[in-house]
Each structure stands twice: as structure tokens, then as C-alpha cells.
Z-matrix of the N, CA and C atoms (Angstrom, degrees):
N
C 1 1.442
C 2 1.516 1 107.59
N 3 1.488 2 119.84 1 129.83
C 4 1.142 3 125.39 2 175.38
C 5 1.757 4 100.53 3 -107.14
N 6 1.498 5 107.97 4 147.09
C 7 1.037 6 127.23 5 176.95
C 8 1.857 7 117.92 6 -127.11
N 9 1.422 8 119.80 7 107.90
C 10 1.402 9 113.10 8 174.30
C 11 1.529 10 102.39 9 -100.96
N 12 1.426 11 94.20 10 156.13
C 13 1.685 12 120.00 11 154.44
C 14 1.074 13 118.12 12 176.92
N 15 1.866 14 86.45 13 114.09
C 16 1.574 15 122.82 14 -174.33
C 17 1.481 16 80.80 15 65.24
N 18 1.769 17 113.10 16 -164.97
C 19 1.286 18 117.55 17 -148.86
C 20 1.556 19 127.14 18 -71.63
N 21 1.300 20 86.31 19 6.55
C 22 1.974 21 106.16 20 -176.70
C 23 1.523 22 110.72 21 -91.20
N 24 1.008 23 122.11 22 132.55
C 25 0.940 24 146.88 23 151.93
C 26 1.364 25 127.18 24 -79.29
N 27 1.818 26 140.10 25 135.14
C 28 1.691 27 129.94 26 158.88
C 29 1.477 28 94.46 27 -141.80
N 30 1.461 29 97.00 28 125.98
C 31 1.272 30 128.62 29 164.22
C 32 1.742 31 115.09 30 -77.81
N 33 1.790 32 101.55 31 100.63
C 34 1.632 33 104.77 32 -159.75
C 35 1.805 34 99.08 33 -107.55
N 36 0.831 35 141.71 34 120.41
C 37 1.645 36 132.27 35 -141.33
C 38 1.937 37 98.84 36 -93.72
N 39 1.035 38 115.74 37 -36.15
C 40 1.708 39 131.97 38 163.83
C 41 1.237 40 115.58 39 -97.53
N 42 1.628 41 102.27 40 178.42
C 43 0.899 42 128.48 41 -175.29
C 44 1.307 43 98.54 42 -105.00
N 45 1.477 44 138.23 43 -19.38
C 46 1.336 45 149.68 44 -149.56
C 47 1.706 46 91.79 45 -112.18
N 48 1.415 47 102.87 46 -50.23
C 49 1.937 48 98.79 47 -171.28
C 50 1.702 49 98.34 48 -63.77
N 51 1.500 50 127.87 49 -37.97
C 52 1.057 51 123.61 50 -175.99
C 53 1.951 52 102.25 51 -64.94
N 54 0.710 53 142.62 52 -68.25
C 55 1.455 54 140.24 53 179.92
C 56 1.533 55 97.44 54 -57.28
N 57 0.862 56 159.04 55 -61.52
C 58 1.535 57 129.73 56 165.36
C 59 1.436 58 133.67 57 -27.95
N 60 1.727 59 93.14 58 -49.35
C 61 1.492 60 112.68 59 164.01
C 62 1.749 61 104.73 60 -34.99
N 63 1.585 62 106.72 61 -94.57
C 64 1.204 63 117.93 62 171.11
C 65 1.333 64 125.02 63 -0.09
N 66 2.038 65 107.63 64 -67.70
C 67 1.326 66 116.97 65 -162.77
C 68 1.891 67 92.05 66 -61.78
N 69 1.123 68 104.91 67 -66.78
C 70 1.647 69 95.91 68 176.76
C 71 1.626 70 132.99 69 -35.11
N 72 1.016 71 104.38 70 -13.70
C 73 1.295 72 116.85 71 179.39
C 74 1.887 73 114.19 72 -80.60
N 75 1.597 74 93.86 73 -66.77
C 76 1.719 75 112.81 74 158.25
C 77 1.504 76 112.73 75 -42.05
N 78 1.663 77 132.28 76 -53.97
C 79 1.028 78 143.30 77 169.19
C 80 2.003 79 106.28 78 -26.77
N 81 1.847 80 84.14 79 -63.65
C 82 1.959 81 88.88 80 -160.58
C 83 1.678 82 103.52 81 -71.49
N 84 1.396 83 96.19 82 -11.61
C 85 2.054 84 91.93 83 -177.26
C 86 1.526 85 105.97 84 -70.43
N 87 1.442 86 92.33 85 -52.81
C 88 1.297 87 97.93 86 -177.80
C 89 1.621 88 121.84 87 -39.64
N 90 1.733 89 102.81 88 -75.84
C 91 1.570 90 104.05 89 167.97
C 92 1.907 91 118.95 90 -33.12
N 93 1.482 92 109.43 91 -55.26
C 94 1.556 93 105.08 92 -169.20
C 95 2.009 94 85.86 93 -56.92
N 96 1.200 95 145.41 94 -60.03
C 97 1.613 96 129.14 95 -162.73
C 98 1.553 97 108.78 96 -57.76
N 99 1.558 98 119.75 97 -20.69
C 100 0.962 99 117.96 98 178.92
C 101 2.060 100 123.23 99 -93.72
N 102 1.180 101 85.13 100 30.72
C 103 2.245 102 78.85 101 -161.87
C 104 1.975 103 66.14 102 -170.91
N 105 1.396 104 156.37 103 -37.17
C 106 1.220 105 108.94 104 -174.04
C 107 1.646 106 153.10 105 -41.84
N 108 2.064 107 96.89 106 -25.03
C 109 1.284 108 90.73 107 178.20
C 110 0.917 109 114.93 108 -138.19
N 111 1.642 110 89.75 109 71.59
C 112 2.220 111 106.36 110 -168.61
C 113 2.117 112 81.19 111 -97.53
N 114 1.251 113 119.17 112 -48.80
C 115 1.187 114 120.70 113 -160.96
C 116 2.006 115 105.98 114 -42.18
N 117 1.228 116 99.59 115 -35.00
C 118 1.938 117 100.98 116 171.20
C 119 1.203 118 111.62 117 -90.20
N 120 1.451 119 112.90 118 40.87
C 121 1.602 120 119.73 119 -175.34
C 122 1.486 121 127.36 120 28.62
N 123 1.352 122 105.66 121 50.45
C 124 1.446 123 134.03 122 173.52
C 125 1.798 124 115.53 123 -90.07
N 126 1.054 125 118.65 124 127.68
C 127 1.833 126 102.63 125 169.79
C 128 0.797 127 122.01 126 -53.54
N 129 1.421 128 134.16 127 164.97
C 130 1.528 129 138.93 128 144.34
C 131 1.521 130 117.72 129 -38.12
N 132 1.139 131 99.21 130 135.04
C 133 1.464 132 118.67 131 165.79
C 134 1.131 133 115.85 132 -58.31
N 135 1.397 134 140.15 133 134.41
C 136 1.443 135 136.44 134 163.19
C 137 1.453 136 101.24 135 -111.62
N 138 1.429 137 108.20 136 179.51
C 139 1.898 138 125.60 137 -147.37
C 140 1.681 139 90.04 138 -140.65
N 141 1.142 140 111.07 139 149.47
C 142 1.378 141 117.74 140 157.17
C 143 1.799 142 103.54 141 -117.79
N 144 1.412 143 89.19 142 -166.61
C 145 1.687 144 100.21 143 -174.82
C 146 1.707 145 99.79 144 50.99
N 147 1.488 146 120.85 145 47.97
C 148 1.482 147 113.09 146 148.21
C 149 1.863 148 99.57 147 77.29
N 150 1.171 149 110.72 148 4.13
C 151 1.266 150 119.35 149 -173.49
C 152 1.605 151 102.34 150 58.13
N 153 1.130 152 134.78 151 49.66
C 154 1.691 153 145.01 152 177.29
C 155 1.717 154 115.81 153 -108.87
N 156 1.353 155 116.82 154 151.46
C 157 1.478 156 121.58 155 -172.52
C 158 1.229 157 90.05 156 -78.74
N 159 2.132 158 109.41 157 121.56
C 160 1.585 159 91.22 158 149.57
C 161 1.365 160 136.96 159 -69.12
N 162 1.139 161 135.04 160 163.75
C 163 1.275 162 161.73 161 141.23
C 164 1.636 163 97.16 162 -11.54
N 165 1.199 164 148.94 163 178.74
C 166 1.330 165 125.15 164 -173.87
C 167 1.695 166 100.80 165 -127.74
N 168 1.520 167 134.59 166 -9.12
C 169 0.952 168 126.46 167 140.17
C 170 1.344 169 131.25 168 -64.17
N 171 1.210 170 127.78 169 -15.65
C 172 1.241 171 124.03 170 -177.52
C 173 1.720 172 103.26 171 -89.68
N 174 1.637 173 117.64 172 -34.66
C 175 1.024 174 122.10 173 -167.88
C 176 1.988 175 112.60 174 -69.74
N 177 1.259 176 91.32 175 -17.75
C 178 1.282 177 111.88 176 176.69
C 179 1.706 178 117.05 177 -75.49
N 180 1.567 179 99.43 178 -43.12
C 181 1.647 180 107.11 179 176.94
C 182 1.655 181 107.68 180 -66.57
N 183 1.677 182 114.55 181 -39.85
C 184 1.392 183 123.56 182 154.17
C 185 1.790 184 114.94 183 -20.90
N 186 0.852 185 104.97 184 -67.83
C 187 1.549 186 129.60 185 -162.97
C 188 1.273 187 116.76 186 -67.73
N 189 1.341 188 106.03 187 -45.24
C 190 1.571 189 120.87 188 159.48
C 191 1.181 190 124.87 189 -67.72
N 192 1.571 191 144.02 190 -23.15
C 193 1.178 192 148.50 191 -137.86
C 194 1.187 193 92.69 192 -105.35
N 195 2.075 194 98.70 193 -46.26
C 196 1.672 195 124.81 194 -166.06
C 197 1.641 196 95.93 195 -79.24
N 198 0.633 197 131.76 196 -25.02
C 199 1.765 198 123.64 197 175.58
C 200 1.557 199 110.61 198 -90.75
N 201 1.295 200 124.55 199 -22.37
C 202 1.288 201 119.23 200 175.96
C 203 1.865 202 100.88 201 -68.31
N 204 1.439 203 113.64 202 -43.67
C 205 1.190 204 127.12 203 -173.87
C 206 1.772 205 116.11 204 -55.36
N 207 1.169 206 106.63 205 -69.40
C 208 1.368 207 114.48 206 150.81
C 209 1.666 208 143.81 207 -19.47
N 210 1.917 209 102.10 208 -59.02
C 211 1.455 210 115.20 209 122.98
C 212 1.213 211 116.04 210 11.61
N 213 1.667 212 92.73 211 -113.53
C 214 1.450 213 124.97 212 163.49
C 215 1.687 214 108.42 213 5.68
N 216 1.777 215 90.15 214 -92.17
C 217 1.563 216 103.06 215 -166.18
C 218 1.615 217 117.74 216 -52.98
N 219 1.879 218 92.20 217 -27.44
C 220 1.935 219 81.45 218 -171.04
C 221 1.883 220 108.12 219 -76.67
N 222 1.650 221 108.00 220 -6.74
C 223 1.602 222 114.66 221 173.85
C 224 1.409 223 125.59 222 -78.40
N 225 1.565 224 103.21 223 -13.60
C 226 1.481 225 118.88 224 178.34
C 227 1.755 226 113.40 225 81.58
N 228 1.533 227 94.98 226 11.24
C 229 1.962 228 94.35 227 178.83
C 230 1.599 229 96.31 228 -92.22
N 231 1.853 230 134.85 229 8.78
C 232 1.140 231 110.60 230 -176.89
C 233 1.754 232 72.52 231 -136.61
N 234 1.784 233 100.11 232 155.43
C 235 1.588 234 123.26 233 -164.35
C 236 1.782 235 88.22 234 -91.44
N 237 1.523 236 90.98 235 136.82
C 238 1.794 237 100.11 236 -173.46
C 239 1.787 238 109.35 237 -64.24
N 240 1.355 239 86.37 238 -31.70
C 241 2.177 240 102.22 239 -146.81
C 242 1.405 241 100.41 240 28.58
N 243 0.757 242 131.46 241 -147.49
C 244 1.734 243 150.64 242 -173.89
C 245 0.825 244 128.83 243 -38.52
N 246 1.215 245 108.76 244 5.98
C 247 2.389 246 123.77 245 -169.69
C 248 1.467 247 94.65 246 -106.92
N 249 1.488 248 95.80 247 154.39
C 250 1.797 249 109.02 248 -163.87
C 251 1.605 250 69.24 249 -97.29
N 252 1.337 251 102.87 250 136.52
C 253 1.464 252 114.93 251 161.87
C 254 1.550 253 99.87 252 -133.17
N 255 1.590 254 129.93 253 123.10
C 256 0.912 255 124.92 254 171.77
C 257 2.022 256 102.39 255 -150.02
């Protein structure tokens, strides 16, 4: 199996090394959302759903729920406490 993007090319020999590929990939996103904003002496991030990739409709209802919320806070009908709202 050949794989391009943009002028690169990777030669992935399975179907199995390519989904390993992947999972490793999901793996390092995950960690960088989880440890990005330890450096401003912030905690780690934690994950729900078992720390697992959603499904991509659900990840979408995610996204929506979280932007309706956001909304909210940037309208001033939800209380900031501790969130940079600017």
C-alpha cells in the first residue's frame, strides 16, 4: 500500500502496519493534549470515554455541545471563575 500527501510518499507494506501506524499516531495526539499545558504549571489534562477515539459522529456532537458552551461564556450568561475570558 502506497500512501501520498502532498509530495511525500510512505510505502506501508500491510494493512495491519498501516493501522498500527495510525494507532501510534492517535496515541502521540493524545499525549501532546494531555502534557501541553503542564509547561505554565498547569495539570495534565484528563480524557473521558476510557481515553478512546470517538466514532466521528459523536465526536462532532462533542464539538457542538463544547461550542454551544463557550457561546455561553463568551455572552456572559455562564460564570468565568478561572477561565481567561477575553
Amino acid at each position: 500500500m502506497i500512501i501520498r500527501a502532498g509530495f511525500t510518499s510512505i510505502l506501508i507494506p500491510t494493512v495491519g502496519t498501516y493501522i498500527s501506524s495510525l494507532i501510534l499516531v492517535l496515541t502521540g495526539l493524545r499525549e501532546w493534549f494531555r502534557w501541553y499545558k503542564t509547561p505554565d504549571n498547569k495539570p495534565l489534562n484528563k480524557f473521558g470515554y476510557n481515553e478512546a477515539a470517538l466514532p466521528r459522529e459523536a465526536a462532532l456532537e462533542v464539538i457542538e455541545e463544547t461550542h454551544h458552551y463557550w457561546k455561553d461564556l463568551r455572552a456572559g450568561k455562564t460564570k468565568a471563575d478561572k477561565l481567561w475570558v477575553k
